[in-house]
NUVEX-489349 format. One record per residue (C-alpha): z negated, x, y; residue number from 1. Coordinates in nm, 3 decimals. Layout:
<recs>
+---------+---------+---------+---------+
|      zz |      xx |      yy | drenlum |
+---------+---------+---------+---------+
|       Z |       X |       Y |     NUM |
...
+---------+---------+---------+---------+
</recs>
This chain:
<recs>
+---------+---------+---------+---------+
|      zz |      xx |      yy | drenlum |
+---------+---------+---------+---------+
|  -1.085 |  13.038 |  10.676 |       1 |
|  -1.165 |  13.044 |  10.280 |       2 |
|  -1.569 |  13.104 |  10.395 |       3 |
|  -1.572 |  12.863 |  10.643 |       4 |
|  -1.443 |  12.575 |  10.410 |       5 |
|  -1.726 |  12.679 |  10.171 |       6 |
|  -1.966 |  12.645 |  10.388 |       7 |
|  -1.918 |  12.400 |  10.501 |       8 |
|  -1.910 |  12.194 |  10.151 |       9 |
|  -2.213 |  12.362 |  10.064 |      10 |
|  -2.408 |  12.205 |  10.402 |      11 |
|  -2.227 |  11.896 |  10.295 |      12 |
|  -2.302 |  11.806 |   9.966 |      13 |
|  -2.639 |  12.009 |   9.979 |      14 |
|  -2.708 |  11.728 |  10.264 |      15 |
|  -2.573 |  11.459 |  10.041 |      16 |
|  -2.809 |  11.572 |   9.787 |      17 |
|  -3.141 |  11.591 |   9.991 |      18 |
|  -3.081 |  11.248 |  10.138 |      19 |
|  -2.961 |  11.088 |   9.812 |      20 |
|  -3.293 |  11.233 |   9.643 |      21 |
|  -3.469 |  11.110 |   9.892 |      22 |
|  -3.426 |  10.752 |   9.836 |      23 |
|  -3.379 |  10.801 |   9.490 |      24 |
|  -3.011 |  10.759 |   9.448 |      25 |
|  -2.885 |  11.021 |   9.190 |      26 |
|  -2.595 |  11.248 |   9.308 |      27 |
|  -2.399 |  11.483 |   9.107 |      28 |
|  -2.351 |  11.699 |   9.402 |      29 |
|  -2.379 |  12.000 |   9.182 |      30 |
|  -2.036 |  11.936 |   9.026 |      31 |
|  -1.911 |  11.974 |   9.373 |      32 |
|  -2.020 |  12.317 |   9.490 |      33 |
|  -1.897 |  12.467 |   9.213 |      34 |
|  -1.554 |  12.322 |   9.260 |      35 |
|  -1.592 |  12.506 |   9.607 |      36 |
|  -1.748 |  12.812 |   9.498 |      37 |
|  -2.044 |  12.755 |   9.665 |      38 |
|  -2.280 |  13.047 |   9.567 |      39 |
|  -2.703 |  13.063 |   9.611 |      40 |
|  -2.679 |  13.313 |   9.890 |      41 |
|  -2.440 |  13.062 |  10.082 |      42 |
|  -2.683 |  12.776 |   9.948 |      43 |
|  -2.996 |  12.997 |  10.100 |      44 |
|  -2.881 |  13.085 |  10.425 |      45 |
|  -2.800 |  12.744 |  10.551 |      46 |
|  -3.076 |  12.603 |  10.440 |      47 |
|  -3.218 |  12.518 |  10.742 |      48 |
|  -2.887 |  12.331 |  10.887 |      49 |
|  -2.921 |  12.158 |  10.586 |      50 |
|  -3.265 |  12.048 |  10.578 |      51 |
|  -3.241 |  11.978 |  10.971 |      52 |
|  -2.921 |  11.719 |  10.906 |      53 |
|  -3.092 |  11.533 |  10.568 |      54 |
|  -3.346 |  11.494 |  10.794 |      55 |
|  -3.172 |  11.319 |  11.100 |      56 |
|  -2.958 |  11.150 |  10.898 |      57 |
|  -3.286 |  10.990 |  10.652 |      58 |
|  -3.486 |  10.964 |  10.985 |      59 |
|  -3.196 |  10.713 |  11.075 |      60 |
|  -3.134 |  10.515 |  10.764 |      61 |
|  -3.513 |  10.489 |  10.742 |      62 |
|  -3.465 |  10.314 |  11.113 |      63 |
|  -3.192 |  10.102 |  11.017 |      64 |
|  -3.373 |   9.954 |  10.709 |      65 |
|  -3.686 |   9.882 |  10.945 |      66 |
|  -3.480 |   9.736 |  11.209 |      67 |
|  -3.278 |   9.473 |  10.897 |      68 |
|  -3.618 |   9.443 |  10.744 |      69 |
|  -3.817 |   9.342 |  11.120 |      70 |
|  -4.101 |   9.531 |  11.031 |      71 |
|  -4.205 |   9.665 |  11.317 |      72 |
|  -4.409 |   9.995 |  11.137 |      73 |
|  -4.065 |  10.131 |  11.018 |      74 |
|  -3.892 |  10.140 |  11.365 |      75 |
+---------+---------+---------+---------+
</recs>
């Protein structure tokens, strides 16, 4: 149950972090997955669930701001 919960923060606010970098917000994510013990191996091996959801989730902000902004090249 313990493992699970950690994790899953890790995918979280490892997420958080990739999309928040991406658009150049800064995020202090790091603070987080120590509060959950988040350790490198956890970080490593879901790295690709987290890389897969930043992606998805900037693929659709990035749609959102070109459907506000009507230009038609970021839809």
């Amino acid at each position: 149950q313990k493992e699970s919960k950690i994790v899953r923060e890790t995918e979280a606010d490892a997420t958080a972090f990739v999309v928040c970098r991406h658009f150049g917000v800064h995020a202090d994510t790091a603070d987080y997955l120590l509060l959950y013990d988040a350790t490198p191996e956890v970080l490593l091996a879901r790295m690709e669930t987290i890389r897969d959801t930043a992606a998805a989730i900037i693929a659709a902000i990035e749609q959102e701001i070109g459907t506000l902004s009507g230009d038609p090249d970021n839809v």
